[in-house]
C-alpha positions as CSV (number, residue, x, y, z in Angstrom):
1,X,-61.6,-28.1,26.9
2,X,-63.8,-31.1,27.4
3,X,-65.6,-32.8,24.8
4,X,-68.9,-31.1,25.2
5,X,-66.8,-27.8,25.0
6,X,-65.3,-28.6,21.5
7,X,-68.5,-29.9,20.2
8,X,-70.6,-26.9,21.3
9,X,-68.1,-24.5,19.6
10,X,-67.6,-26.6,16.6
11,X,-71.6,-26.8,16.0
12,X,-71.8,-22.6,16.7
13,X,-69.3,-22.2,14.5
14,X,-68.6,-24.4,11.7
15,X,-71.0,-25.0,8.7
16,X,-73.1,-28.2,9.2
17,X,-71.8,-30.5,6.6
18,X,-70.9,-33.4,8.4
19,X,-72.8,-35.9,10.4
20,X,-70.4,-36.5,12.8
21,X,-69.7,-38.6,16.1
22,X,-69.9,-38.0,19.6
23,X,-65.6,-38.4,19.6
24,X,-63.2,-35.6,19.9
25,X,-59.8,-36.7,18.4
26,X,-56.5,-35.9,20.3
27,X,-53.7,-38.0,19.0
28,X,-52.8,-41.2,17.2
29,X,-49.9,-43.8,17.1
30,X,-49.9,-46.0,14.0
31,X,-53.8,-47.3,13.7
32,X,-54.4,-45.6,17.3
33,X,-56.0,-42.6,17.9
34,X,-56.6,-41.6,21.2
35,X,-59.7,-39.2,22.3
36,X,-60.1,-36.5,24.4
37,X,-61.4,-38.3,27.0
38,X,-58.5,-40.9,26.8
39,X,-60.4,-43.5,25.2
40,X,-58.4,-45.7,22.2
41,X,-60.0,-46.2,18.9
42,X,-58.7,-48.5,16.3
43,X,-58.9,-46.8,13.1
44,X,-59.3,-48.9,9.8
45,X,-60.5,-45.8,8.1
46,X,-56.9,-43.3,8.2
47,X,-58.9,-40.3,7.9
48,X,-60.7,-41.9,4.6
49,X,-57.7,-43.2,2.9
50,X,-55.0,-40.5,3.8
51,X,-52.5,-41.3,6.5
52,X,-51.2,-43.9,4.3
53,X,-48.1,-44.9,6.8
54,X,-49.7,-44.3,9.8
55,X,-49.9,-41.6,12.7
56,X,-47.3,-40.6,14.6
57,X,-44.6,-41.3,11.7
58,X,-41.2,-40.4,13.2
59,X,-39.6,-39.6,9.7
60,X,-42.4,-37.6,8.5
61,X,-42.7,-35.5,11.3
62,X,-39.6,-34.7,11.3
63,X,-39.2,-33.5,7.8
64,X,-42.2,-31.4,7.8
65,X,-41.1,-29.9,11.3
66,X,-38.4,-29.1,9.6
67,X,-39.1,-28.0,6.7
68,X,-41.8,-25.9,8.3
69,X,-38.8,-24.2,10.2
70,X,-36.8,-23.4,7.4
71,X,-39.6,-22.2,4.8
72,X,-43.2,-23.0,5.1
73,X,-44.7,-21.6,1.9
74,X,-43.1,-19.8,-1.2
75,X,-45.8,-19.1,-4.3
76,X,-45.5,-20.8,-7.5
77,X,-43.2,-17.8,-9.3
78,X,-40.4,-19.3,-7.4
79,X,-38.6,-22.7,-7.2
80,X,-38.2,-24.7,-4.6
81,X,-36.5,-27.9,-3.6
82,X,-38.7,-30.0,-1.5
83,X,-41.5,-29.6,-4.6
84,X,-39.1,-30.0,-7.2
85,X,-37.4,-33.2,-6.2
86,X,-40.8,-34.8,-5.2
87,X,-42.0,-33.8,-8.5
88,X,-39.0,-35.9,-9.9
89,X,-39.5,-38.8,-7.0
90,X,-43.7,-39.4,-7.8
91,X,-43.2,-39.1,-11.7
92,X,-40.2,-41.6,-12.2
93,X,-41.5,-43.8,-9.7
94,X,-45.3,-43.8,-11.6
95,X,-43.9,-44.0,-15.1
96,X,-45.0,-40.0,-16.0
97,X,-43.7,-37.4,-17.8
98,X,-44.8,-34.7,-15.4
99,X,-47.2,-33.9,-12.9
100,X,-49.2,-30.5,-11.2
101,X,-49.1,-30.1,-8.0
102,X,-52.3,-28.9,-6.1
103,X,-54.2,-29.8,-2.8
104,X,-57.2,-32.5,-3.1
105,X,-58.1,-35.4,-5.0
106,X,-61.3,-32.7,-6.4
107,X,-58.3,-30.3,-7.8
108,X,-56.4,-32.8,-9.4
109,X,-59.5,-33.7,-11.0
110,X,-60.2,-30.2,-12.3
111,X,-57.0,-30.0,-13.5
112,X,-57.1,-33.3,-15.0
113,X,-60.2,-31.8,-16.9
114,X,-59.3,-28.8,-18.3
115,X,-55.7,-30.3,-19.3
116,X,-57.9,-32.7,-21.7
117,X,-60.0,-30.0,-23.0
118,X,-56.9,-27.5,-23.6
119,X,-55.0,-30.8,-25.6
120,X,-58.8,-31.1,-27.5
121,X,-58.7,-27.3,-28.4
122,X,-55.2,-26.9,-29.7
123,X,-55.5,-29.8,-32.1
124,X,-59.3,-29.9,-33.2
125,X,-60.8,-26.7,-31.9
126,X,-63.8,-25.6,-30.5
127,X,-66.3,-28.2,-30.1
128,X,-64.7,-31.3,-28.9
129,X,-65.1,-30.7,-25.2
130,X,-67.3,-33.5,-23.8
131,X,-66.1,-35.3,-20.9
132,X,-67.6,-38.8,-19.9
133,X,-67.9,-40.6,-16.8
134,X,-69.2,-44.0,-15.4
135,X,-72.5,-43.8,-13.4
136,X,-71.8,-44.6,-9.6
137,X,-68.2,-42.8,-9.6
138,X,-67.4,-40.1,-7.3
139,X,-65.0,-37.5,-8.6
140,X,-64.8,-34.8,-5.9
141,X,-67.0,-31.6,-4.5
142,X,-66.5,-28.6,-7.1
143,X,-68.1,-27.8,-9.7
144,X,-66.8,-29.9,-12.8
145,X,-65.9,-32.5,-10.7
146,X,-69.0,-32.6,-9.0
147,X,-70.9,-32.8,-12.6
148,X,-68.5,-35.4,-13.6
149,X,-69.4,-38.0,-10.8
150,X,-71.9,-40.1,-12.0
151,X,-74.5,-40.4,-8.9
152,X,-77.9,-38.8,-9.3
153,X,-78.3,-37.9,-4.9
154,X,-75.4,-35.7,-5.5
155,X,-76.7,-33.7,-8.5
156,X,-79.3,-31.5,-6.1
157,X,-79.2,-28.1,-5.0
158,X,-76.7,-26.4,-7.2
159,X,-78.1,-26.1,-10.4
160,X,-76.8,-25.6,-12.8
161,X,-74.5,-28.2,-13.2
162,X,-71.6,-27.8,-15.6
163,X,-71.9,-28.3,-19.4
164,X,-69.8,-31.0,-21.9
165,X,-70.6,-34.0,-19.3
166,X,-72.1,-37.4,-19.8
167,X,-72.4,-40.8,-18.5
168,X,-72.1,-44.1,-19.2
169,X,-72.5,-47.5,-17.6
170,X,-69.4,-49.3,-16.1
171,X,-68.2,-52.8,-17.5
172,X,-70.5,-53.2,-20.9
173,X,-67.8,-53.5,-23.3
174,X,-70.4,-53.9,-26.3
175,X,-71.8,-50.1,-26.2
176,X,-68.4,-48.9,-26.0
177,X,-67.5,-48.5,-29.7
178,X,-70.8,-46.8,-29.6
179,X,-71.1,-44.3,-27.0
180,X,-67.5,-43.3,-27.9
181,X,-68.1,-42.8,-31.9
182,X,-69.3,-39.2,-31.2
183,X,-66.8,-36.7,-32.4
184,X,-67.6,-34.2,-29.8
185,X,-65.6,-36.5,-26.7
186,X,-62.4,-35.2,-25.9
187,X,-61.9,-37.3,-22.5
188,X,-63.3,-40.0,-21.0
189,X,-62.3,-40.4,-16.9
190,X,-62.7,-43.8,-14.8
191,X,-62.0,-45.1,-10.7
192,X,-61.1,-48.7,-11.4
193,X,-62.5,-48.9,-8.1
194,X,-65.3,-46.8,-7.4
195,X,-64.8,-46.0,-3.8
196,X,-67.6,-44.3,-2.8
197,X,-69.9,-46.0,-5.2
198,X,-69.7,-49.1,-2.7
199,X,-66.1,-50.3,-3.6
200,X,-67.4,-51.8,-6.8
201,X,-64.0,-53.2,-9.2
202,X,-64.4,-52.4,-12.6
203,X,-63.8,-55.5,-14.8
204,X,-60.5,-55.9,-16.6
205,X,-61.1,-56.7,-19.9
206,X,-63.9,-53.6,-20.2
207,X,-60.8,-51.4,-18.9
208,X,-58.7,-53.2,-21.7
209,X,-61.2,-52.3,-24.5
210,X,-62.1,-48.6,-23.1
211,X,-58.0,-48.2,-23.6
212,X,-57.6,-49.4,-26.8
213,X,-61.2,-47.8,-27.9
214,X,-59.9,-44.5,-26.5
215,X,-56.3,-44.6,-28.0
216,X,-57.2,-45.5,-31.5
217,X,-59.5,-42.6,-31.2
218,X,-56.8,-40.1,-29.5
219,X,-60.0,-39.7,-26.6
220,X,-57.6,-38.8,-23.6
221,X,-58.3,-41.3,-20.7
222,X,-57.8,-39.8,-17.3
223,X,-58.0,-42.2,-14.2
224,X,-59.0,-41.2,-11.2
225,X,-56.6,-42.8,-8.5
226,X,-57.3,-40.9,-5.8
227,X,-58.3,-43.5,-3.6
228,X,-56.8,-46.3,-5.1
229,X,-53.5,-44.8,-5.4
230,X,-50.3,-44.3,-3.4
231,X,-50.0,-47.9,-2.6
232,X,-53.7,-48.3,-0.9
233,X,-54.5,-51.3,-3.3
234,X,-51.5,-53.2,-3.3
235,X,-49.8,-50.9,-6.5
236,X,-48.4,-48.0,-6.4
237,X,-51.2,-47.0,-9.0
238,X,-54.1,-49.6,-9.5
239,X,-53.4,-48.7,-13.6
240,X,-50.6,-51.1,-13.0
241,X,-52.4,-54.4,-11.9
242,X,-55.1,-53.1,-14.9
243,X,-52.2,-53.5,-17.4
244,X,-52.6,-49.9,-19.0
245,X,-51.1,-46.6,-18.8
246,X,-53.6,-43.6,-19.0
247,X,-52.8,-40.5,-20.5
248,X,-53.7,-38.7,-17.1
249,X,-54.0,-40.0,-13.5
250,X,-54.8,-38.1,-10.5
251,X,-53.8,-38.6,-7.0
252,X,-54.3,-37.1,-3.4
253,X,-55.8,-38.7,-0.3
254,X,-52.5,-41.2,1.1
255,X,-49.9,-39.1,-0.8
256,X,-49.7,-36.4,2.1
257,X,-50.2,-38.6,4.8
258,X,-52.3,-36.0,6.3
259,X,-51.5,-33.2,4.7
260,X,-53.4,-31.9,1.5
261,X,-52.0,-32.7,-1.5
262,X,-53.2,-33.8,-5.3
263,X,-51.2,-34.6,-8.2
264,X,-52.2,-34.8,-11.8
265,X,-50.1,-36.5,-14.0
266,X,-49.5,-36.5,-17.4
267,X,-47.8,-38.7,-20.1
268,X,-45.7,-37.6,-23.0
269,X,-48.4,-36.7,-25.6
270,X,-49.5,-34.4,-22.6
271,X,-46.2,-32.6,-20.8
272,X,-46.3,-29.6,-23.1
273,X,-50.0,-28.4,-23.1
274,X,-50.5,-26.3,-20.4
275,X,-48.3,-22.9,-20.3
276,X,-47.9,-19.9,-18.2
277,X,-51.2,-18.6,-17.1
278,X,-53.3,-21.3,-18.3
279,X,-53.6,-23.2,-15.0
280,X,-52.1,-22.1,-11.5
281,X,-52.9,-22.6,-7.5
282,X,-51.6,-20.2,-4.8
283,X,-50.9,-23.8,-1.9
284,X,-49.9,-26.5,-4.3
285,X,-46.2,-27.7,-4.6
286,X,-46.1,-26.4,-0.6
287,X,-42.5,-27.4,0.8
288,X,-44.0,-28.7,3.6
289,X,-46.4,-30.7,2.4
290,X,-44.0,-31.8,-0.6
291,X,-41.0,-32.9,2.1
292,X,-43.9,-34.9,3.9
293,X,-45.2,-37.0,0.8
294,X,-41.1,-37.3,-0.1
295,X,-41.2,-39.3,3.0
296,X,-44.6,-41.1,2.1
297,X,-43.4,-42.0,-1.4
298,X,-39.7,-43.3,-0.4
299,X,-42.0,-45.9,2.2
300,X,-44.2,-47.1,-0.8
301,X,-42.0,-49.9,-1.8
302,X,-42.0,-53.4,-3.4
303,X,-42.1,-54.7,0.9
304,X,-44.9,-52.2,1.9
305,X,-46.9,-53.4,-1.3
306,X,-46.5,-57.2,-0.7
307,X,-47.2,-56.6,2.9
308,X,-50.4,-54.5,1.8
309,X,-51.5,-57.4,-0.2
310,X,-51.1,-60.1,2.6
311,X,-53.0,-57.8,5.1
312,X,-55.6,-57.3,2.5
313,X,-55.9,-61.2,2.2
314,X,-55.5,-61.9,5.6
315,X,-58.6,-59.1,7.1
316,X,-60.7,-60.9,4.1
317,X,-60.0,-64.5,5.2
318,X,-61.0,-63.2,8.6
319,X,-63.8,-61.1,7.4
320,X,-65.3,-64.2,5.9
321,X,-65.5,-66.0,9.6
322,X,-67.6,-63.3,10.9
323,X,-71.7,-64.8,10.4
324,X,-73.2,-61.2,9.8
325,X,-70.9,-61.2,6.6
326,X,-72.3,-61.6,3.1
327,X,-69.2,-60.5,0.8
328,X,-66.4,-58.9,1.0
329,X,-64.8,-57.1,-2.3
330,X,-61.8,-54.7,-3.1
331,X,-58.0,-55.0,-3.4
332,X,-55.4,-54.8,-0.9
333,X,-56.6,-52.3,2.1
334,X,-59.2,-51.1,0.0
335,X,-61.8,-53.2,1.3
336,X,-65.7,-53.4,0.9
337,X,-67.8,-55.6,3.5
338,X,-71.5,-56.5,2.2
339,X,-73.7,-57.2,5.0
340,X,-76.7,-59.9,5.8
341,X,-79.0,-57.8,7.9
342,X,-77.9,-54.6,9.3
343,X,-77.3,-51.4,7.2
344,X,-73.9,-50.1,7.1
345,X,-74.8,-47.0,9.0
346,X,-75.9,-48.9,12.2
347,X,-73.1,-51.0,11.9
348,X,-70.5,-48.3,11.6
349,X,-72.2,-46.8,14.5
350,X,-72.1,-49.6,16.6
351,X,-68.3,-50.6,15.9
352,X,-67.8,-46.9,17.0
353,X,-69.0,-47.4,20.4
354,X,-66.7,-49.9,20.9
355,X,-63.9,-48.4,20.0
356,X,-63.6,-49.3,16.4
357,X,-63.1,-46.4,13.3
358,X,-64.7,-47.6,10.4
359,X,-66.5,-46.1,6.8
360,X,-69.6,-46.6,5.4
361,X,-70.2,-47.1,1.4
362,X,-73.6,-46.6,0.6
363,X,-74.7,-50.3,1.8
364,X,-71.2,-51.5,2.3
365,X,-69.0,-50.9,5.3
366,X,-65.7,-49.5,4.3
367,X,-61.9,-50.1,5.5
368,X,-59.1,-48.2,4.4
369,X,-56.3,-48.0,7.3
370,X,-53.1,-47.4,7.2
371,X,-50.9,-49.7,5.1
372,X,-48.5,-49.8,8.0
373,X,-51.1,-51.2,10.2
374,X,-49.6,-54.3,11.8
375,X,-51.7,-57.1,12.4
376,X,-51.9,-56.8,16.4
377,X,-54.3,-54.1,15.3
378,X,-55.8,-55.9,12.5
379,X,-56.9,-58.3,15.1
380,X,-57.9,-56.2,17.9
381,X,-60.1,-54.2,15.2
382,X,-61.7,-57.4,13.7
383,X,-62.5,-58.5,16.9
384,X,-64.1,-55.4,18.1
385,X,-66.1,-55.3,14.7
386,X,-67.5,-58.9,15.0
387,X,-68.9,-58.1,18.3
388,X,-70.3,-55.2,16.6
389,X,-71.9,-57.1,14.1
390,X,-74.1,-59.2,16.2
């Protein structure tokens, strides 16, 4: 099929959730992808954070080919190796006692969620069930995660929103002791980068005192890595560079490296709280998907991590040389690019027609390629977008 084939029978038959453009996607080498039409794109958006060590990885493809071969899905009510030792691989890598498997960044969320509220029920009962967020996070698409993200434009059309949610503003330390004195708070949950909230850091020392504020109080904190995790910041988890350790962190997106996966992890106060029946998915802890991010996970070492810090450094010393160029924020090849003059949409839009891939952030344009990107294609994309930005 041509392009105008595929996009005629995508808009019949797909719901029309996505404002998408005028490029049918056929393959992808490293930060390459290829239409239909043969033109070359570089990508410094990897599918918004996901194929983490690029496309076209030999060693992955081959494990989930042949994993795929040998068994492609078994439920939950059986063991299986791939899952298992990935399970082993991801939680004495990240410091955690153990972790549930499932398939998005939104259902590691939810599970992050009702782990907190189950720990809150068995040891103070009924009534300590609030969860709070920070307004401008973004915590996924269903239901409770939906509630939980702290942005008013996404809080339309499906009343009613959950119960046992509230919000609070990011970095001021001095209401802290405050907001968190009410005995009805079981978790509070944080991005310390707020992604889709316009790449926006949260400061270190407010992170310090929410941590200390929320262990003296036994309030579980749950961080929400799934965009800064899995190496995309320079760390394997951001919590690192933050100097705390969270009773529950969640992680998807560059895990799977294109594949759907989410993890919620959980420390030792946590490990026991959940038991048969009381949480459960039919496609997380896949074989497939669980011998892919075992490939994923054995590239995310101490090299790729110094390399994704340098490349960070070096696209935001080159970032800074480009005149349409305000500011630039974020942490290794999570990257946030404030503009003078043209609105991130337009700009997106015109980097796209010449054959760059790049995200938008509410105001900010967005970049989040692959950390194996190599800086031939760092260059070649800059280039493109400062022609774009004109």
């Amino acid at each position: 099929m041509n392009f105008n084939e595929i996009k005629a029978m995508d808009y019949k038959y797909q719901m029309n959730t996505y404002a998408k453009y005028d490029a049918a996607l056929l393959s992808g080498n490293n930060a390459v992808i290829t239409g239909e039409d043969g033109r070359e794109y570089i990508d410094f958006s990897s599918g918004i954070g996901v194929v983490s060590i690029g496309f076209g990885n030999d060693e992955w493809a081959h494990a989930v080919g042949a994993q795929a071969k040998q068994l492609q899905h078994t439920s939950n009510l059986y063991y299986n190796q791939p899952s298992a030792m990935f399970s082993k691989e991801l939680c004495e890598k990240s410091g955690f006692s153990k972790v549930f498997l499932c398939n998005s960044g939104a259902e590691a969320n939810e599970c992050a969620i009702k782990l907190a509220r189950k720990y809150s029920f068995d040891k103070y009962g009924r009534g300590r069930d609030k969860i709070i967020s920070l307004y401008n996070s973004f915590h996924g698409r269903t239901m409770a995660a939906l509630t939980a993200t702290g942005q008013e434009e996404f809080h339309q059309f499906f009343f009613p929103f959950n119960q046992g949610f509230d919000y609070m503003q990011a970095n001021d330390a001095d209401s802290l002791n405050d907001i968190l004195n009410a005995d009805d708070i079981c978790a509070v949950i944080i991005e310390l980068i707020q992604g889709e909230g316009g790449v926006c850091p949260l400061d270190t020392q407010y992170v310090k005192t929410l941590f200390n504020i929320c262990k003296k109080r036994d309030i579980l904190l749950i961080v929400d890595e799934v965009q800064t995790g899995a190496g995309r910041t320079g760390y394997l988890y951001l919590s690192e560079y933050y100097g705390i350790e969270p009773n529950i962190l969640t992680s998807a997106k560059g895990l799977g490296n294109g594949l759907p996966i989410g993890a919620c992890l959980c420390d030792e106060k946590l490990k026991d709280v959940f038991t048969p029946g009381t949480h459960g998915t039919t496609f997380g802890a896949n074989p497939v998907v669980c011998a892919g991010a075992r490939v994923v996970l054995s590239h995310i070492d101490e090299s790729l991590l110094k390399d994704v810090r340098e490349k960070g450094e070096y696209i935001r010393s080159k970032l800074y040389g480009i005149d349409e160029v305000k500011s630039v924020r974020g942490m290794g090849l999570m990257i946030g690019i404030e503009l003078k003059t043209m609105t991130s949409k337009d700009a997106a839009q015109a980097a796209f027609k010449n054959g760059l891939l790049i995200l938008t952030a509410k105001s900010l344009l967005r970049m989040l390629p692959p950390l194996t990107i190599s800086y031939e294609e760092i260059d070649t994309g800059l280039s493109i977008l400062k022609q774009s930005l004109k």
